[in-house]
TORGU-213292 format. One record per residue: residue number from 1; residue in one letter; x, y, z of N, C-alpha, C in turn. Coordinates in steps of 0.2 Angstrom, whole numbers. Layout:
BEGIN
VEXDREN seq type   nc1   nc2   nc3  cac1  cac2  cac3   cc1   cc2   cc3
VEXDREN NUM    A     X     Y     Z     X     Y     Z     X     Y     Z
...
***
This chain:
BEGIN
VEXDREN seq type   nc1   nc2   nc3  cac1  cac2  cac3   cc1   cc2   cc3
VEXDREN   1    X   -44  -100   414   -49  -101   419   -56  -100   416
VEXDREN   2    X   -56   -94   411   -62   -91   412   -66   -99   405
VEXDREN   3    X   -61  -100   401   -64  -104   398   -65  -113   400
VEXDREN   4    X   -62  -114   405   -64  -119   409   -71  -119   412
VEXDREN   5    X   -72  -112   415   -77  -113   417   -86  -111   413
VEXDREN   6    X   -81  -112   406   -87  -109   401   -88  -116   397
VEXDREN   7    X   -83  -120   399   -84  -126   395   -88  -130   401
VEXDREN   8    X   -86  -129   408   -92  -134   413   -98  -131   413
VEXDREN   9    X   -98  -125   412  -105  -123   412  -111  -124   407
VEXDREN  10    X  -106  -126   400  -111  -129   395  -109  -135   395
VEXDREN  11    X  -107  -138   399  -107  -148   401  -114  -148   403
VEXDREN  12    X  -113  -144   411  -120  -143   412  -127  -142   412
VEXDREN  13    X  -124  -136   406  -132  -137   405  -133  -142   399
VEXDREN  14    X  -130  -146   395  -131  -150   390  -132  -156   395
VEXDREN  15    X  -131  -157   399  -131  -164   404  -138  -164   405
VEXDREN  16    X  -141  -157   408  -147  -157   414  -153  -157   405
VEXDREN  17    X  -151  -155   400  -157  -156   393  -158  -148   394
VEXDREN  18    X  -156  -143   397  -158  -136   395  -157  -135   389
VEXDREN  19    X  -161  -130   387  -159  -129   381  -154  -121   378
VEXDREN  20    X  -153  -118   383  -147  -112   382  -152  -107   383
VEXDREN  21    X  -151  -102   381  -154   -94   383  -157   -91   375
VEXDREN  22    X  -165   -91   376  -166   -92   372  -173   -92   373
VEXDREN  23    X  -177   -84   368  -184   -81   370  -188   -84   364
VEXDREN  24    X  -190   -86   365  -197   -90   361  -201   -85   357
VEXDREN  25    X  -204   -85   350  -206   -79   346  -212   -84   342
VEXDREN  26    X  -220   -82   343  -226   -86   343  -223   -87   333
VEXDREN  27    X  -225   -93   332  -224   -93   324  -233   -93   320
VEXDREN  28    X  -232   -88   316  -239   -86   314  -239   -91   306
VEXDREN  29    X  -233   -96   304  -234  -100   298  -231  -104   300
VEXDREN  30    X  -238  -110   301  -238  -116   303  -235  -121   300
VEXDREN  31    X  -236  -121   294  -233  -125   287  -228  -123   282
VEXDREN  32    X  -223  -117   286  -222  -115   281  -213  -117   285
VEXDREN  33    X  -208  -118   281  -202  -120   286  -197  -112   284
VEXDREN  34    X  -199  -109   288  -197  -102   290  -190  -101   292
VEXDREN  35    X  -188  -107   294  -179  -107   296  -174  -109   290
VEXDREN  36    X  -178  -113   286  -173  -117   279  -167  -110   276
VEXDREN  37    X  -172  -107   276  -169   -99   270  -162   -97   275
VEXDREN  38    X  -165   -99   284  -158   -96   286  -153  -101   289
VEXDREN  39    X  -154  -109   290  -148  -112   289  -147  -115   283
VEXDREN  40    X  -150  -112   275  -144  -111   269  -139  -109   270
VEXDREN  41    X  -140   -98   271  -135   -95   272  -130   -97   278
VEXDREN  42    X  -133  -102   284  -128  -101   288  -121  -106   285
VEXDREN  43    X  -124  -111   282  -119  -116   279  -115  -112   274
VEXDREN  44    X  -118  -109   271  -113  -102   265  -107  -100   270
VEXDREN  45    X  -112   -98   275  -107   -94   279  -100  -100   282
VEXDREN  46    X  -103  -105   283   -99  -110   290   -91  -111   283
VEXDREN  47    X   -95  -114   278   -87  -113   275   -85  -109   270
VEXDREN  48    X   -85  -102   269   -83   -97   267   -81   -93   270
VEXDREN  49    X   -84   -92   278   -80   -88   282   -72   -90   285
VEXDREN  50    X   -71   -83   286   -66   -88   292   -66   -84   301
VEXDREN  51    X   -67   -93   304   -69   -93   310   -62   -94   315
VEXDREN  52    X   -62   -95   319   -57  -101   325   -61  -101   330
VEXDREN  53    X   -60  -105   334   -65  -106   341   -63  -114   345
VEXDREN  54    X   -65  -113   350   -65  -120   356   -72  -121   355
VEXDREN  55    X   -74  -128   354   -79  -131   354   -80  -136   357
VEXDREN  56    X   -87  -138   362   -87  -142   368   -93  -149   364
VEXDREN  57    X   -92  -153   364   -97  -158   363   -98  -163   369
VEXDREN  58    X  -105  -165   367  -109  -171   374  -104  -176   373
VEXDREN  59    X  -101  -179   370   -96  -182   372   -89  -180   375
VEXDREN  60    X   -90  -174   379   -85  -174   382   -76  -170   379
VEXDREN  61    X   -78  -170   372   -73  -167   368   -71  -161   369
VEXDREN  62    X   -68  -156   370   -63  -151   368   -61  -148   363
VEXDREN  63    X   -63  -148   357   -61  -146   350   -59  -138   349
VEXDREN  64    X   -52  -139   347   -51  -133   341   -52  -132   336
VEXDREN  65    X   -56  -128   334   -61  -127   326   -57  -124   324
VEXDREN  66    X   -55  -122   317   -53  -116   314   -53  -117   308
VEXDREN  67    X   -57  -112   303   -60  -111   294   -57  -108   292
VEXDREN  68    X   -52  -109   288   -49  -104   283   -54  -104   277
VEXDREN  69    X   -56   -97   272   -56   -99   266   -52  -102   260
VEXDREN  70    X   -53  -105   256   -47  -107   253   -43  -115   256
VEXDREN  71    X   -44  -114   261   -38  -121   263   -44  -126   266
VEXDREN  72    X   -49  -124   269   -55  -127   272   -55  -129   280
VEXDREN  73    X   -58  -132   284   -59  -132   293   -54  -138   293
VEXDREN  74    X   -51  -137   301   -46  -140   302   -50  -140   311
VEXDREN  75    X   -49  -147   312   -52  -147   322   -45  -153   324
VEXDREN  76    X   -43  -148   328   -37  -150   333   -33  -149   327
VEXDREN  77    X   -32  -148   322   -26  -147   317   -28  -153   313
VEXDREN  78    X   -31  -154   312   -33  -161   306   -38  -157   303
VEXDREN  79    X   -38  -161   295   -43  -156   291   -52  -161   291
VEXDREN  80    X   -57  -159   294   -60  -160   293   -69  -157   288
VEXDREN  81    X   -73  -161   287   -77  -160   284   -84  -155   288
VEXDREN  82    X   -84  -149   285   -91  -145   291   -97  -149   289
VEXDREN  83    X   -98  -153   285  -106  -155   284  -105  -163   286
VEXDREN  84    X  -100  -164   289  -101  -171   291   -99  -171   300
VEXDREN  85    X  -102  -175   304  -102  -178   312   -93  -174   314
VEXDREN  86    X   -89  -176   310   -84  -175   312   -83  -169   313
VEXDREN  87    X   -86  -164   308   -84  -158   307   -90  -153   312
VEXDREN  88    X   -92  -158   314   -96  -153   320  -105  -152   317
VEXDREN  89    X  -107  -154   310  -111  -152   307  -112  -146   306
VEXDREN  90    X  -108  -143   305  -108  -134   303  -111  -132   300
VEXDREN  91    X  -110  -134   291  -112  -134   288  -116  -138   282
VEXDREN  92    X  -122  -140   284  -124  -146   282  -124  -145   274
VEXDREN  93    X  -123  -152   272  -121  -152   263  -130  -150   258
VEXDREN  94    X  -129  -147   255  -136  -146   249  -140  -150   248
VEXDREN  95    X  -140  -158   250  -144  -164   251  -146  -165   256
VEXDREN  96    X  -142  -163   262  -143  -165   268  -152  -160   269
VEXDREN  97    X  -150  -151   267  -154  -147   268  -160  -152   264
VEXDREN  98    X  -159  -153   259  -165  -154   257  -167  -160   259
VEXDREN  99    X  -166  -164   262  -168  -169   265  -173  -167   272
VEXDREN 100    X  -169  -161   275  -172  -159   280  -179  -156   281
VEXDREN 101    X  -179  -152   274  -186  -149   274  -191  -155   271
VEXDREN 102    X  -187  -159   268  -194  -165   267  -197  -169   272
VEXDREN 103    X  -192  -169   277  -192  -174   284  -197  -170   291
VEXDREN 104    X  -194  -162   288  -196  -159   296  -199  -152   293
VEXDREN 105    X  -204  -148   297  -204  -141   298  -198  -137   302
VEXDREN 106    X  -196  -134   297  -189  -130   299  -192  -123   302
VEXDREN 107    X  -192  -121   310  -194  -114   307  -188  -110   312
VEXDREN 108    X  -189  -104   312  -185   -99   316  -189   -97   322
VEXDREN 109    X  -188   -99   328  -192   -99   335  -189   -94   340
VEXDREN 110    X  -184   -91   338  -182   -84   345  -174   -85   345
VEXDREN 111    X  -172   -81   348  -165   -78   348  -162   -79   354
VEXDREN 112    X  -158   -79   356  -155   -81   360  -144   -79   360
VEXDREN 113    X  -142   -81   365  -135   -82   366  -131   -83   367
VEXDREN 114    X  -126   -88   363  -119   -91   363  -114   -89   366
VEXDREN 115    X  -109   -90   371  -102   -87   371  -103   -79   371
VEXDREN 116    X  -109   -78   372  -107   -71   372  -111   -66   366
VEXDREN 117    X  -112   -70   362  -114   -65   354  -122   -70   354
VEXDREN 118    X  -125   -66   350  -132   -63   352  -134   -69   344
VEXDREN 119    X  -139   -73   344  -139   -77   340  -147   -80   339
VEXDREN 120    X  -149   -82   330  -156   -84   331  -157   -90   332
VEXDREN 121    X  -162   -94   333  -165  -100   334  -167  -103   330
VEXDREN 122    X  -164  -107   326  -167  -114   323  -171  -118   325
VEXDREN 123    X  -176  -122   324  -180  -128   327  -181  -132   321
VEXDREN 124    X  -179  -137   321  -180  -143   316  -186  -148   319
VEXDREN 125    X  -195  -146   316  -201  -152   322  -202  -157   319
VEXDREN 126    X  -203  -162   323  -207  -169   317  -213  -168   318
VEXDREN 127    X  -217  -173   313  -223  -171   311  -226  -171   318
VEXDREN 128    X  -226  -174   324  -231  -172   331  -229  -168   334
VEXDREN 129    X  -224  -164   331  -223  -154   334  -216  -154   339
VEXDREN 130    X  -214  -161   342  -209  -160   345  -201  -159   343
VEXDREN 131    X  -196  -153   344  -192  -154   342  -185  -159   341
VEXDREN 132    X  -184  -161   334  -178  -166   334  -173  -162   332
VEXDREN 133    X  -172  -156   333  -165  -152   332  -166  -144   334
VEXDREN 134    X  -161  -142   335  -159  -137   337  -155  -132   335
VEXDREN 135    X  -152  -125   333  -147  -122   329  -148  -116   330
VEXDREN 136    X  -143  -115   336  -140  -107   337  -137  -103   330
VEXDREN 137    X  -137   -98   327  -134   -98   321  -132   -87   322
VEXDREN 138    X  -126   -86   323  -125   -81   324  -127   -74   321
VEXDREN 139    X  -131   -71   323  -135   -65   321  -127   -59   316
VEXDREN 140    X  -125   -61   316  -119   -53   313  -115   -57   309
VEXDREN 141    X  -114   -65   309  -109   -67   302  -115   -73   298
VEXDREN 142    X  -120   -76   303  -123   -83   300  -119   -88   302
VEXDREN 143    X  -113   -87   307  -110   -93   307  -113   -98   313
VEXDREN 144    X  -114  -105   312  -117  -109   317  -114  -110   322
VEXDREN 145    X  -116  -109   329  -112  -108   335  -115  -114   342
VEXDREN 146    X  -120  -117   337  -121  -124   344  -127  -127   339
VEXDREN 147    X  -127  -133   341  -132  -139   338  -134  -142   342
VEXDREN 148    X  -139  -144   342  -142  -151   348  -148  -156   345
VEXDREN 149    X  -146  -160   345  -150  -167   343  -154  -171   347
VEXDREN 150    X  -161  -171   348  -165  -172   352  -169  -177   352
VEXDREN 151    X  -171  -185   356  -173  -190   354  -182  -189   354
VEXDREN 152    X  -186  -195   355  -194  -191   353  -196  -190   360
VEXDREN 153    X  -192  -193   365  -194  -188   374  -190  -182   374
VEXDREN 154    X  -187  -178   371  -182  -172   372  -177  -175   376
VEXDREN 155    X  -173  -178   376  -167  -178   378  -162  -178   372
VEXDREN 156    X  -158  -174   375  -153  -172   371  -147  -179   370
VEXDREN 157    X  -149  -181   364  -144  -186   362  -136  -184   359
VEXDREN 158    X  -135  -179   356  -130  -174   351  -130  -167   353
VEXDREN 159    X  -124  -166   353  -122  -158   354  -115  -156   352
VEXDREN 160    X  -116  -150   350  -110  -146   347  -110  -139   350
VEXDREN 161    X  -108  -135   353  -107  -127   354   -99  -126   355
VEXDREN 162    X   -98  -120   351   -93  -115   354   -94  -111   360
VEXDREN 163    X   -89  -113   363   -89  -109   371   -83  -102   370
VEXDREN 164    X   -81  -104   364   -77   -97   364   -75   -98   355
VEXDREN 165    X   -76   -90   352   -77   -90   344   -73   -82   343
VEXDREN 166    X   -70   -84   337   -67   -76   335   -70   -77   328
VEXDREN 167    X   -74   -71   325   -76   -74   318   -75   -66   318
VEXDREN 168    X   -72   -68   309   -68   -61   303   -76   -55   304
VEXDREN 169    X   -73   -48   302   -81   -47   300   -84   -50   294
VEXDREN 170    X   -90   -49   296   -95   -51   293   -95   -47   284
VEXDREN 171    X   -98   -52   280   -96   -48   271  -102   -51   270
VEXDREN 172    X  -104   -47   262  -111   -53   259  -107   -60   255
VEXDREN 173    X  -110   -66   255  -108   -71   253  -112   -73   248
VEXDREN 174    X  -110   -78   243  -114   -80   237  -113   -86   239
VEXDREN 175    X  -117   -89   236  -119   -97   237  -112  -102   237
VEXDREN 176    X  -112  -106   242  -106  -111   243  -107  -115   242
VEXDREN 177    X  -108  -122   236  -111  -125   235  -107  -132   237
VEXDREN 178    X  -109  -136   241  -105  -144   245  -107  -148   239
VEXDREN 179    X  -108  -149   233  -110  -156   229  -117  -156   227
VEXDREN 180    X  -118  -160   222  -124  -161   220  -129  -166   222
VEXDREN 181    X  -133  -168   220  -138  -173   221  -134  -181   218
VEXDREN 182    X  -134  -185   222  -132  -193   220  -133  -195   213
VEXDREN 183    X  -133  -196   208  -135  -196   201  -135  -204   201
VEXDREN 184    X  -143  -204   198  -145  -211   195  -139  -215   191
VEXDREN 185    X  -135  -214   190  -132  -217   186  -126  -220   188
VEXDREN 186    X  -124  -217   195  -120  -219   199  -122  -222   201
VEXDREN 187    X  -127  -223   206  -131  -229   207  -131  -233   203
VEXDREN 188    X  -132  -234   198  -132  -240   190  -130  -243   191
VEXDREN 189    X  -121  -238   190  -114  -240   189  -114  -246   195
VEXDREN 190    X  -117  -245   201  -114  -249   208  -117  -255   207
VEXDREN 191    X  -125  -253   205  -128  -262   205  -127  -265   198
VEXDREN 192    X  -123  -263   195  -121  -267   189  -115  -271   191
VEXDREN 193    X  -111  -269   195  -106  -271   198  -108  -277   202
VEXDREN 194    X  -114  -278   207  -115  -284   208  -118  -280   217
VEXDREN 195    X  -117  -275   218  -120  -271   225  -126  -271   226
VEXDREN 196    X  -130  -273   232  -137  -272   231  -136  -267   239
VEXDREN 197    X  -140  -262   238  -144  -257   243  -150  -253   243
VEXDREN 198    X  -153  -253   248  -159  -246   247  -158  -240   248
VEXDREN 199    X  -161  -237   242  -162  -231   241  -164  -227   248
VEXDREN 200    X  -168  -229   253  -172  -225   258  -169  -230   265
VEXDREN 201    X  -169  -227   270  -171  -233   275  -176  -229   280
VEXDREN 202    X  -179  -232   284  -185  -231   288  -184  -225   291
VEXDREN 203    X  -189  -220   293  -187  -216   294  -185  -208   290
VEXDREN 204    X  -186  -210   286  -183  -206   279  -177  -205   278
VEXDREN 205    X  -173  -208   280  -164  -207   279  -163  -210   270
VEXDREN 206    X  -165  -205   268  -160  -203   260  -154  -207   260
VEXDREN 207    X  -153  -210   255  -146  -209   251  -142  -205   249
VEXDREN 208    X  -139  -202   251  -134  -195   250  -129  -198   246
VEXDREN 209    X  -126  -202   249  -117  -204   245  -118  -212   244
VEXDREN 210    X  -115  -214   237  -113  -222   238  -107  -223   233
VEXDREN 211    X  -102  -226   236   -94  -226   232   -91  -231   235
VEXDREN 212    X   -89  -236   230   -83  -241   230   -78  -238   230
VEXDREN 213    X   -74  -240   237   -65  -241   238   -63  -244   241
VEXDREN 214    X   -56  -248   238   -53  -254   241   -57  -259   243
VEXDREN 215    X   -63  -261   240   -67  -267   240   -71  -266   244
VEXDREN 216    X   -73  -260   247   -78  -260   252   -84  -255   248
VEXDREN 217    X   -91  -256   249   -97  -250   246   -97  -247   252
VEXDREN 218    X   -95  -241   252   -98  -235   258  -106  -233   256
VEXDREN 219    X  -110  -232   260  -116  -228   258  -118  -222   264
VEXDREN 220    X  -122  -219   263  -120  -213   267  -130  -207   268
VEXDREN 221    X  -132  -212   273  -140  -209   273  -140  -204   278
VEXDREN 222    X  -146  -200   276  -146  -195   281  -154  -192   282
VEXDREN 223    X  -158  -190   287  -165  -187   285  -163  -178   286
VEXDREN 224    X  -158  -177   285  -158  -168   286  -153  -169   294
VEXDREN 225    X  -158  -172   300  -155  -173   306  -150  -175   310
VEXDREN 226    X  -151  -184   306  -147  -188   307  -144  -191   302
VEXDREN 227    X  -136  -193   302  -134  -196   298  -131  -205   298
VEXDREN 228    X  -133  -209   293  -130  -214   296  -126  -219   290
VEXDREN 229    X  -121  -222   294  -115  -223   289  -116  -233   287
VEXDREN 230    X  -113  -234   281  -116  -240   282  -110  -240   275
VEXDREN 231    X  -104  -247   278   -99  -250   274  -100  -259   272
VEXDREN 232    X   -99  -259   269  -100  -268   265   -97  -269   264
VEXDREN 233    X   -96  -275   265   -88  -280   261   -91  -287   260
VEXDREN 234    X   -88  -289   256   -91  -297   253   -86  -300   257
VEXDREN 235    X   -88  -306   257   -85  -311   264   -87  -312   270
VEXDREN 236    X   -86  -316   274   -87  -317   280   -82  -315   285
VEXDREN 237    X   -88  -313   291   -86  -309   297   -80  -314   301
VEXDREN 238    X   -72  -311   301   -67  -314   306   -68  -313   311
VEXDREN 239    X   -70  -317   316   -74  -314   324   -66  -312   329
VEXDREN 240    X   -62  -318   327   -56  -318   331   -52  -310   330
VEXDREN 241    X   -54  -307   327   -52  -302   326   -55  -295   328
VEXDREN 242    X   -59  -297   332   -66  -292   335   -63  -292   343
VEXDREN 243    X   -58  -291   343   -57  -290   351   -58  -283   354
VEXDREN 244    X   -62  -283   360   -65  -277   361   -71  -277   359
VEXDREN 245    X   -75  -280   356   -83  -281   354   -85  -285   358
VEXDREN 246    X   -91  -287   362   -97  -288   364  -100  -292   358
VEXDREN 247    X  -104  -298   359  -107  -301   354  -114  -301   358
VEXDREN 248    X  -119  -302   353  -126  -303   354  -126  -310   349
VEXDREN 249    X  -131  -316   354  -132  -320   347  -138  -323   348
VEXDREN 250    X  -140  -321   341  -148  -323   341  -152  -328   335
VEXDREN 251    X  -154  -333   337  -154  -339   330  -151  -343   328
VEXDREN 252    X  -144  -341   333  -139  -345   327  -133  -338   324
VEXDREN 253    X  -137  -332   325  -133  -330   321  -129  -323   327
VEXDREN 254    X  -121  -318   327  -121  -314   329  -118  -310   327
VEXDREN 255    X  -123  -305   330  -121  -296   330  -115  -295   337
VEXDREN 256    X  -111  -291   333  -105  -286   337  -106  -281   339
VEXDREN 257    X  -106  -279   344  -107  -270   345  -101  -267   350
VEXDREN 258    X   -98  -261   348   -92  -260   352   -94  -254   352
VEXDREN 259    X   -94  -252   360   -93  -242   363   -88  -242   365
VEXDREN 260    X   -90  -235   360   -81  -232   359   -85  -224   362
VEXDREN 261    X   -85  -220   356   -88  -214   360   -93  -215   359
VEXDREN 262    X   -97  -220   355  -103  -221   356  -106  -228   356
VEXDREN 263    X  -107  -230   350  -111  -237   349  -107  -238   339
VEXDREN 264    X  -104  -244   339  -104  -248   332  -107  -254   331
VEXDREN 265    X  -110  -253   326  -112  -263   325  -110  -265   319
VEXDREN 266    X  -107  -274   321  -104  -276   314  -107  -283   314
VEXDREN 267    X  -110  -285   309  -113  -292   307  -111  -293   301
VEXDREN 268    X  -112  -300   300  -112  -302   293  -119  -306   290
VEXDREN 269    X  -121  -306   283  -128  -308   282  -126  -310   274
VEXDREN 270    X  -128  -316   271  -129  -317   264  -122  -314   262
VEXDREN 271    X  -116  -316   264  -109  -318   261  -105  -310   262
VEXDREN 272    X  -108  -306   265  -108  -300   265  -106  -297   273
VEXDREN 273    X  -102  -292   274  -101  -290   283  -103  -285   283
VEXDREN 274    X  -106  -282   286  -109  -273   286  -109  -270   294
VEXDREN 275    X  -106  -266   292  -104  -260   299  -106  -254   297
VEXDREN 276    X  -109  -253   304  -115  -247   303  -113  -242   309
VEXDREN 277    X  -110  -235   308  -112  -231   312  -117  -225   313
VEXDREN 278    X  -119  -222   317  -122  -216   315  -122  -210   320
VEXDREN 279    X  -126  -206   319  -126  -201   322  -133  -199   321
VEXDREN 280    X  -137  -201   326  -143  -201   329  -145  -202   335
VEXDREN 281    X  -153  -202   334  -156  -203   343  -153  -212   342
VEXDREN 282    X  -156  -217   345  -155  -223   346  -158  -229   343
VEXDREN 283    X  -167  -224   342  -170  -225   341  -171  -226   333
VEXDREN 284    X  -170  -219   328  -167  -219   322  -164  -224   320
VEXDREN 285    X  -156  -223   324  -151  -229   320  -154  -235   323
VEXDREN 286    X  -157  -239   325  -162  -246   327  -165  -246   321
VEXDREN 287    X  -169  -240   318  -175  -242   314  -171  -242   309
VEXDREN 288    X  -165  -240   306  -161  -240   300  -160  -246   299
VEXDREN 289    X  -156  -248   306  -152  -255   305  -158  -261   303
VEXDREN 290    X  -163  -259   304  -169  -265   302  -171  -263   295
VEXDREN 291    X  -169  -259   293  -169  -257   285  -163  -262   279
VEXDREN 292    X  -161  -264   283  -152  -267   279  -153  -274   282
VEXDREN 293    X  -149  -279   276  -151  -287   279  -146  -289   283
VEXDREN 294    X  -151  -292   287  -148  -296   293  -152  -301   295
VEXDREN 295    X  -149  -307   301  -152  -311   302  -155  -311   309
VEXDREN 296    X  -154  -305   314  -155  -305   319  -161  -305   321
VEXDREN 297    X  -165  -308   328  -171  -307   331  -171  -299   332
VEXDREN 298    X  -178  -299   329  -180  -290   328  -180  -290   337
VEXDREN 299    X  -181  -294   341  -183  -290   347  -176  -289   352
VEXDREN 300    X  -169  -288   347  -164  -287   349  -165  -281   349
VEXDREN 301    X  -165  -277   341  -166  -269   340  -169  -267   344
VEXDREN 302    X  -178  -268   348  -181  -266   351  -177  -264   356
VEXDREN 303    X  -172  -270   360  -170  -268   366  -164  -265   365
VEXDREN 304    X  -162  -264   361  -156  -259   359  -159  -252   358
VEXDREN 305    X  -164  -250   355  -166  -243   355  -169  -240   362
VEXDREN 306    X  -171  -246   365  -173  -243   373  -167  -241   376
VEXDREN 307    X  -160  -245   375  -158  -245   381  -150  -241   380
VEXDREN 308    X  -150  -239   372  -142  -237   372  -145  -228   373
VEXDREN 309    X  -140  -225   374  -140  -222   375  -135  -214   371
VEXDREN 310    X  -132  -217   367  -130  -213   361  -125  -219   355
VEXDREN 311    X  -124  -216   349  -123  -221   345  -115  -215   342
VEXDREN 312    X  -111  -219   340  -105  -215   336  -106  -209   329
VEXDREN 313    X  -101  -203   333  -103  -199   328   -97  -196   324
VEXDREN 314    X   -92  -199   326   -86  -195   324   -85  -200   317
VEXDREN 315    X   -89  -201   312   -88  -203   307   -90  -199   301
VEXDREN 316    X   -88  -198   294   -89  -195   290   -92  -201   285
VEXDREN 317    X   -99  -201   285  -103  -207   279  -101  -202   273
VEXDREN 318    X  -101  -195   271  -100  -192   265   -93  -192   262
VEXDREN 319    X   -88  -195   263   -82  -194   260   -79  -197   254
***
């Protein structure tokens, strides 16, 4: 019972856009990103530690977290990735951070309470001061214990917290390191091949990952906040096979969109079919999707960024 009603109580308050229990502390460095130093350690922390916990997200989910060292996080019994949507963004990957500090002012804004355990305050701002993210991060291990994703009016578009957490004591940790930087050469290797993509899309969403499997180019951007997934196949889009999708057609040409826990788009452009998820405001993933070729009237995207209201996160662009 008690944790039923610890998961309606943080439905509700992720419903109403509060933002949890949490004392504001004036910041005396304005340009300076004061929080990066402590959501490094927290990601040290998120996969070296070992955690378990019930986790509640804005979509409604229920998740069993659990972190072994050594074997790595499993949610609901399935192994997944802390630095990708799937895995809750625990632990964001070594690129992702540094993406984040080129994109935003990271600082540490006041302390606050999780579940019970007494916890600091991340703030991730954009450059006109308003917060695009949030991160409770556990004052006694560093482990991450809620996240919130915020569009450019403050509404919470993304959310992660533990409503209930047992975590090992606390130890000193040395650097965990998730992977390196994308290597230009790997990039070569892909557009030798005959691949063409950009390096950036609007927005600042970096290139993190790009790898060929079974005929498809995965690529995988991200600006530190938001990440967005983006798969390519040569050939032409089988529509009869799109059951369950919604089309849009604009020109002559159509876009697929299917809600599932969020929002998917699938088109086809120049002999190629590209399926795009993300895990952002609406707004972001619009201005991405205008970044990638398509043939679609631009004043679709407009009214897709006004009117959707979350996009799919349960996918892994890093894997």
């Amino acid at each position: 019972m008690s944790r039923l009603l610890a998961v309606l109580a943080l439905a509700l308050v992720m419903a109403l856009g509060l933002q949890g229990t949490a004392v504001a502390v004036p910041d005396d460095s304005e340009n300076e990103d004061t929080g990066l130093p402590l959501l490094r350690q927290s990601a040290t922390a998120a996969r070296a530690q070992p955690y378990s916990g019930t986790m509640f997200t804005t979509s409604g989910a229920v998740l069993a977290v659990r972190n072994a060292p050594g074997t790595g996080m499993t949610i609901d019994s399935r192994a997944a990735d802390p630095g990708a949507p799937a895995g809750g963004m625990l632990a964001p990957s070594d690129g992702m951070l540094r993406a984040l500090g080129a994109n935003y002012r990271v600082v540490e804004s006041g302390g606050g309470s999780v579940c019970g355990r007494a916890a600091r305050l991340v703030e991730a701002l954009r450059h006109d001061g308003k917060v695009a993210a949030r991160y409770w991060i556990d004052s006694a291990s560093g482990i991450p214990l809620r996240r919130e994703v915020l569009d450019g009016q403050g509404r919470i578009v993304r959310g992660e917290a533990f409503v209930e957490v047992t975590i090992a004591t606390s130890r000193p940790l040395a650097h965990v390191s998730s992977g390196g930087r994308l290597s230009s050469e790997a990039v070569a290797a892909l557009r030798s091949r005959g691949w063409t993509f950009p390096a950036i899309l609007p927005g600042g969403l970096e290139l993190a990952n790009a790898a060929e499997s079974g005929g498809y180019l995965k690529l995988g951007y991200s600006d530190g906040v938001s990440v967005v997934s983006v798969f390519v196949q040569r050939g032409n889009l089988d529509e009869e096979r799109l059951a369950g999708w919604r089309s849009q057609r604009r020109d002559g040409h159509t876009i697929w969109i299917r809600d599932s826990a969020g929002l998917e788009m699938i088109w086809a452009s120049g002999g190629h079919v590209y399926t795009v998820f993300a895990d952002a405001p609406a707004d972001v993933a619009a201005a991405a999707v205008l970044g990638l070729p398509h043939e679609a009237d631009p004043g679709f995207w407009d009214r897709f960024a006004r009117g959707a209201d979350r996009v799919l996160s349960w996918v892994n662009p890093f894997a």
